[in-house]
N, CA and C of each residue as an Amber inpcrd file, in Angstrom:
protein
   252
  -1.3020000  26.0880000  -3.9450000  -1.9110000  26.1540000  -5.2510000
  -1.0800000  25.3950000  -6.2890000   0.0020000  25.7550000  -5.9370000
   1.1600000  25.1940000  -7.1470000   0.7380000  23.2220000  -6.9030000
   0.7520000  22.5960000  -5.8800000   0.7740000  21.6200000  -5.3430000
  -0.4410000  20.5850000  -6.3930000  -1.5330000  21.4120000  -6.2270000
  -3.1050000  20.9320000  -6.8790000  -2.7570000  20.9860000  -8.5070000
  -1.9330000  21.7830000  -8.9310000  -1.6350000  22.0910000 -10.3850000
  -0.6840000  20.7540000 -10.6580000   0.5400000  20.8620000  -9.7750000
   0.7690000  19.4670000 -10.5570000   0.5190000  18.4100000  -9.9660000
  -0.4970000  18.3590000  -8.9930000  -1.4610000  16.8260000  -9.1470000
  -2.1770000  16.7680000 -10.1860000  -2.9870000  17.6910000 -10.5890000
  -3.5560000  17.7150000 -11.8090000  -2.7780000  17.1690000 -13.1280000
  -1.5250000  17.8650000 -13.0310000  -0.8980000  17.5830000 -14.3410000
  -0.0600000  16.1410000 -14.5000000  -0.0040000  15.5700000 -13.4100000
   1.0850000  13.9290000 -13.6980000  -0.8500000  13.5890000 -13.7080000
  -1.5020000  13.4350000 -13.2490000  -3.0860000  12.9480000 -13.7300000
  -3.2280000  12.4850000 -15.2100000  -3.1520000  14.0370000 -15.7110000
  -3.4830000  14.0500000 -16.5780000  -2.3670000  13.2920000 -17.8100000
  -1.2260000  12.9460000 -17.6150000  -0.5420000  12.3640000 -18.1570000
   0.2070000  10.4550000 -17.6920000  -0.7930000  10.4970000 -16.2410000
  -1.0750000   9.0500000 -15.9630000   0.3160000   8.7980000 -15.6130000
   0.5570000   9.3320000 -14.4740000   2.0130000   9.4790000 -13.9600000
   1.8740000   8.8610000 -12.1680000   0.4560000   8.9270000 -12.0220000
   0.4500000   8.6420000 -10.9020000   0.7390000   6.9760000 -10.6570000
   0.9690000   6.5570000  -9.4690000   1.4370000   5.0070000  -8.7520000
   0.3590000   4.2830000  -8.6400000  -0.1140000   3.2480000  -9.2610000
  -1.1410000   2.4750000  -8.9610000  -0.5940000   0.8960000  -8.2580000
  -1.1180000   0.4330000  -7.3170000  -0.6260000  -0.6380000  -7.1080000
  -2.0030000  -1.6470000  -6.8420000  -1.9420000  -2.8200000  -7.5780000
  -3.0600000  -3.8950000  -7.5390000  -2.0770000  -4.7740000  -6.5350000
  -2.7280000  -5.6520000  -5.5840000  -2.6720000  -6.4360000  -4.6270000
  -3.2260000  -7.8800000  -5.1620000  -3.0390000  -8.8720000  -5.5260000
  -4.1110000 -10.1260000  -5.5920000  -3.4900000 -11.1950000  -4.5240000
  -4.2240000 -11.2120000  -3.5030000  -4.2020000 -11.7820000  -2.6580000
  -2.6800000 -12.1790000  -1.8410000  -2.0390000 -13.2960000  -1.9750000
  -0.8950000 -12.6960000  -0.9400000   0.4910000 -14.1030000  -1.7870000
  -0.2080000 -13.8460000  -3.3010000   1.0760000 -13.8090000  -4.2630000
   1.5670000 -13.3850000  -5.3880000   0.6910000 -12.0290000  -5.6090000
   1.4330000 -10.9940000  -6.3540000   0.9570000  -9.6460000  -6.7260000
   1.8700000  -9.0090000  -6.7760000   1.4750000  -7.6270000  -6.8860000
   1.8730000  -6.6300000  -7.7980000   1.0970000  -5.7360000  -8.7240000
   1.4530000  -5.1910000  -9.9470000   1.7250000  -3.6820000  -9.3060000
   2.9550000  -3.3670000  -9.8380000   3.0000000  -1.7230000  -9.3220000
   3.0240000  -1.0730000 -10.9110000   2.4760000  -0.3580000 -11.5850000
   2.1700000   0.2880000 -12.4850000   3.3570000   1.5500000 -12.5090000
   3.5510000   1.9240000 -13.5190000   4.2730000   3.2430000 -13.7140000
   5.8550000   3.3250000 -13.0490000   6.5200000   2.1490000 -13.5210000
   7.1270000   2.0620000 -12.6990000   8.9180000   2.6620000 -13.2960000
   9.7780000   3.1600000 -12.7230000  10.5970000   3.7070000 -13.0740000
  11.8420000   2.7830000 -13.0300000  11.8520000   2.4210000 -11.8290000
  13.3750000   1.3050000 -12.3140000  13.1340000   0.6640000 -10.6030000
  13.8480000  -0.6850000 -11.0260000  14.3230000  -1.3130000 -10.1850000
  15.3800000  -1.2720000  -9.3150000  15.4290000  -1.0580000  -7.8200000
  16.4860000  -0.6150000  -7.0230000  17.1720000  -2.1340000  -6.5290000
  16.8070000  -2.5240000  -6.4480000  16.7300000  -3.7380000  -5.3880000
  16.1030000  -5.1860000  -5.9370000  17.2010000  -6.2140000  -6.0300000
  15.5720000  -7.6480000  -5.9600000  16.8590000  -8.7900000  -5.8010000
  15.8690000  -9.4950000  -5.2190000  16.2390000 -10.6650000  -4.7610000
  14.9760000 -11.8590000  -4.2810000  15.6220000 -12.8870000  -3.7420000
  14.0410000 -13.3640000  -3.7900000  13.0140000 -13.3270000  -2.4670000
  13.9530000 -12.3610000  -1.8760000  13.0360000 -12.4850000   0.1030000
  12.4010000 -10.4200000  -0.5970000  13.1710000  -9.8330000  -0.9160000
  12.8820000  -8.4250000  -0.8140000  12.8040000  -7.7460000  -3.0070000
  12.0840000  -6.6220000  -2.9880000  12.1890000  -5.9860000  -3.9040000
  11.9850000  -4.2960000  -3.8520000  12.6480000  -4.1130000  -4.1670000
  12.6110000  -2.6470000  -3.8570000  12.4170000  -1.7890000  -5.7550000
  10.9060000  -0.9910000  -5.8250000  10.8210000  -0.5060000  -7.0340000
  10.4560000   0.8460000  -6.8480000  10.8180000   1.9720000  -7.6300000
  10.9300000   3.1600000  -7.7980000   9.8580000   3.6360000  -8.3370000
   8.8800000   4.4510000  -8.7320000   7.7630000   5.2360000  -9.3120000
   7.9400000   6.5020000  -9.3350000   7.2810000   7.3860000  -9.6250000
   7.2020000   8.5790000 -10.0690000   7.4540000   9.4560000  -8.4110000
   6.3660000   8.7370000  -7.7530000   6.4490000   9.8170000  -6.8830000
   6.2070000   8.7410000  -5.6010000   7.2110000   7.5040000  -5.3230000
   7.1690000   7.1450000  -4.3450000   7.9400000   5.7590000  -4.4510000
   8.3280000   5.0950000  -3.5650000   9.2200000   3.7530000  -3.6580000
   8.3190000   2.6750000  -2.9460000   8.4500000   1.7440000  -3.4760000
   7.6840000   0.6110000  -3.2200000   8.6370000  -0.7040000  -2.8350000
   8.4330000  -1.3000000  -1.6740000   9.0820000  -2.3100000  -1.2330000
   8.1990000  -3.5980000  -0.7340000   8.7580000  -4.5200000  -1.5890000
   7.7110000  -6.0400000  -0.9950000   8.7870000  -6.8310000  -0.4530000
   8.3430000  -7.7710000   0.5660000   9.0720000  -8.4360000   0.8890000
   8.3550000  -9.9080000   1.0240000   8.9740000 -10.6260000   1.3910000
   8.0620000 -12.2820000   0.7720000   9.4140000 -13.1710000   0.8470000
   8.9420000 -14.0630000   0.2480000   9.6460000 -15.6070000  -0.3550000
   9.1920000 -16.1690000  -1.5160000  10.3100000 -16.4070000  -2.2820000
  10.1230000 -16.5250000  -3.3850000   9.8870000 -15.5260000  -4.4980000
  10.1730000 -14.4690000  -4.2170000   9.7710000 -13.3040000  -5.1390000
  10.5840000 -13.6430000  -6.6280000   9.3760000 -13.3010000  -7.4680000
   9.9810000 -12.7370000  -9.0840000   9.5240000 -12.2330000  -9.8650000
  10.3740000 -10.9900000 -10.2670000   9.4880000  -9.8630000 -11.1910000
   9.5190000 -10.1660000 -12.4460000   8.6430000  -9.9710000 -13.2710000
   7.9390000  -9.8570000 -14.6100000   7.4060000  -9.1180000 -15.0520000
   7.8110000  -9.1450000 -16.4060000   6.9240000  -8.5140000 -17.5440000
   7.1350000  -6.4960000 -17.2330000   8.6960000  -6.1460000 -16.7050000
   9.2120000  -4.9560000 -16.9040000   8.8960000  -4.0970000 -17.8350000
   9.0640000  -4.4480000 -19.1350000   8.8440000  -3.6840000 -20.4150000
   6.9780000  -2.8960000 -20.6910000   6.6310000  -3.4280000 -19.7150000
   5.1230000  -2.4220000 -19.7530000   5.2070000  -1.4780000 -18.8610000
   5.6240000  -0.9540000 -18.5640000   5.7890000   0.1840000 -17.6940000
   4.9760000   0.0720000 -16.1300000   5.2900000  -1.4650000 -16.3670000
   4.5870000  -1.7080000 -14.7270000   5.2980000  -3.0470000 -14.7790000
   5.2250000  -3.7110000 -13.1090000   6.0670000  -4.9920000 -12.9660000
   4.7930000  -5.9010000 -12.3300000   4.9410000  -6.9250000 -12.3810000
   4.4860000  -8.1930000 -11.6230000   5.6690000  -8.5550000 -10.9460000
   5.2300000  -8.6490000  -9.2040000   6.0330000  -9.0680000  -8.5290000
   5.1570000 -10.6170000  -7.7830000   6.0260000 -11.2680000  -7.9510000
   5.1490000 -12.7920000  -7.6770000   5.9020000 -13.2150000  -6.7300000
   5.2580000 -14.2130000  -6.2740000   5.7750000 -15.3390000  -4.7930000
   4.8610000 -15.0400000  -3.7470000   5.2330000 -15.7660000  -2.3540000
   4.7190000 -15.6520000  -1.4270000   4.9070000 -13.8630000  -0.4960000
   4.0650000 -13.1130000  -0.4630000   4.2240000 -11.9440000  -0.3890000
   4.1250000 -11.4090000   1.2680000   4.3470000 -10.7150000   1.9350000
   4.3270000 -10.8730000   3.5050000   3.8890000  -9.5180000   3.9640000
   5.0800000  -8.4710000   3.0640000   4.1380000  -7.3790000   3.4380000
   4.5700000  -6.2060000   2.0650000   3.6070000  -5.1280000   2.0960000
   4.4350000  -4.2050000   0.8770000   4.3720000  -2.7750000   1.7070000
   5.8870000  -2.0440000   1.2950000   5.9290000  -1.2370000   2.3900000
   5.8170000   0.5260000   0.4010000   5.2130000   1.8320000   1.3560000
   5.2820000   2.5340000   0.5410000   5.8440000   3.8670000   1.1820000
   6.8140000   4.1720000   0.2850000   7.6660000   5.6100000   1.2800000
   7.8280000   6.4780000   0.1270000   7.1510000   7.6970000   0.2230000
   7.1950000   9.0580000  -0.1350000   8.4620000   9.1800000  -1.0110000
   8.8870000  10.2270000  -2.2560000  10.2270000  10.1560000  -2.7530000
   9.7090000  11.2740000  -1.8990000  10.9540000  11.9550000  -1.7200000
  11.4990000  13.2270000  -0.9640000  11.8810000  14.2140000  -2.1000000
């Protein structure tokens, strides 16, 4: 019960991870908390309630200050792992 309550509640305050895909050179992860990792083969980004990893060639992130990133370049795969 507790579980459904605070899905409800990061909802309702737009806390959840959205990630847009456009085709296979770049990708917006929304809501994003901080940057762990970057370089230009790998990026590793943090969210509320999960970590997000792209890997590619040529990678470069943009436009941080909106509370979401553009990750650009040639993109290969994006991996998503649970925070614990």
């Amino acid at each position: 019960m507790s579980e459904g309550i605070l899905y409800k509640g990061r909802r309702f305050i737009n806390m959840d991870t959205q990630i847009q895909i456009t085709g296979s050179r770049e990708v917006l992860v929304e809501n994003c908390r901080k940057i762990l990792e970057y370089n230009d083969v790998f990026v590793k980004v943090k969210t509320w309630d999960m970590t997000v990893q792209v890997w590619g060639s040529g990678l470069s992130v943009n436009d941080f200050n909106s509370g979401g990133i553009y990750i650009c370049g040639k993109i290969q795969s994006v991996e998503l792992m649970r925070n614990g």
